[in-house]
C-alpha positions in Angstrom: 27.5 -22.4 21.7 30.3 -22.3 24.7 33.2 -22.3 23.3 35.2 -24.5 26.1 38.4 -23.3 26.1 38.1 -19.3 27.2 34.6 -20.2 28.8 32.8 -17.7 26.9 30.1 -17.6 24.5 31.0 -17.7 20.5 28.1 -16.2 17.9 26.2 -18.9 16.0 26.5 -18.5 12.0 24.1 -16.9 9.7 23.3 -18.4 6.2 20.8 -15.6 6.2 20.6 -12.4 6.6 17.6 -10.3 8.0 16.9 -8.5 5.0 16.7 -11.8 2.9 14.4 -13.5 5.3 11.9 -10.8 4.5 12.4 -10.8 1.2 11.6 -14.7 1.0 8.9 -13.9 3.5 7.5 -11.1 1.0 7.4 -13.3 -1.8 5.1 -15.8 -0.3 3.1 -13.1 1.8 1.4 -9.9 1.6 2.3 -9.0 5.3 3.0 -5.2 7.4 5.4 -3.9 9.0 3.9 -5.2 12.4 3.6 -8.7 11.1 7.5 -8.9 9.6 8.4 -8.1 13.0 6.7 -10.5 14.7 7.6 -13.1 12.6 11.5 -12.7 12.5 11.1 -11.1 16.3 13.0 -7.7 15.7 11.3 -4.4 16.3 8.4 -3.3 14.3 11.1 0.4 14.0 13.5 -1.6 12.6 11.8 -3.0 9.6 11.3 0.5 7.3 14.9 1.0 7.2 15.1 -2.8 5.9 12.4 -2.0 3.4 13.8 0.5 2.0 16.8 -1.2 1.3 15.1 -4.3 0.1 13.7 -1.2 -2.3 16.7 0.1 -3.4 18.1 -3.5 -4.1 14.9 -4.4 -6.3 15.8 -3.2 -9.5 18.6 -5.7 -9.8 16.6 -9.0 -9.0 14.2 -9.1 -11.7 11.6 -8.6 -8.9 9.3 -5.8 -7.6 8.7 -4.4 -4.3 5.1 -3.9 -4.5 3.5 -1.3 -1.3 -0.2 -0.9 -1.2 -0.9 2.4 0.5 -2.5 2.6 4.4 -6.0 3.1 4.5 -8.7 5.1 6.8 -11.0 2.5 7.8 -13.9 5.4 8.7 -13.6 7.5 5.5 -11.8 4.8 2.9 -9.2 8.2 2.4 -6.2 6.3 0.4 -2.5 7.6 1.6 -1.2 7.4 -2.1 1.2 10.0 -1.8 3.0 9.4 1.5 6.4 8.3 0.8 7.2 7.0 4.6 7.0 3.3 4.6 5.1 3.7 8.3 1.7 3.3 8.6 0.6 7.1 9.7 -1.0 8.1 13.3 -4.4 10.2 11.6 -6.3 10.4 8.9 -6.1 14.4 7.3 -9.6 14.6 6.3 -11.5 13.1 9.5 -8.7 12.9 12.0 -10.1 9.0 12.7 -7.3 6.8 14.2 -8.3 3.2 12.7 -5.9 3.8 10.0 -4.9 -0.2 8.2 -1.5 -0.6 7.9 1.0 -0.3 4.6 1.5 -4.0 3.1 4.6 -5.1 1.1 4.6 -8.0 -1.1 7.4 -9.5 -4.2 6.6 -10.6 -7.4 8.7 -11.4 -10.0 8.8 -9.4 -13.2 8.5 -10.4 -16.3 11.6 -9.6 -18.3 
């Protein structure tokens, strides 16, 4: 939007924030990083830091941040105990490189 009088241009509002979009987005999807970023057009780097956040803010919703872990597609070798919410470069016990990515999904708790 111009704004007319000083010829420059004035930010639109936002009802939304990014981190609520994915959380609206993770309660209808099981999506990755890579997806999240596609679909709300922001780097795929950014969206870890907003996961983790979305994380930290979880306990106080009544809903659950739910991460299924990446995946070697050659040896089925399960990252359970990685704790970075990126989807990591090689697999430690056959060094393959078709690794599937770390998937985030909501659901509500029962309380």
């Amino acid at each position: 939007m111009i704004n007319a009088s000083k010829n420059t241009f004035a930010p639109e509002e936002r009802y939304e924030t990014i981190r609520r979009y994915i959380m609206a987005l993770l309660e209808e999807y099981t999506l990755s990083a890579r997806e999240i970023a596609r679909y709300l057009k922001i780097p795929e780097k950014d969206v870890p830091n907003h996961i983790e956040h979305i994380r930290k803010t979880m306990n106080r919703t009544g809903r659950q941040l739910i991460i299924e872990s990446a995946r070697c597609e050659h040896c089925n070798f399960v990252f359970k105990k990685r704790d970075k919410l990126t989807t990591p470069g090689k697999c430690p016990i056959c060094k393959g490189r078709l690794i599937s990515p770390i998937l985030f999904r909501i659901v509500k708790t029962d309380e």
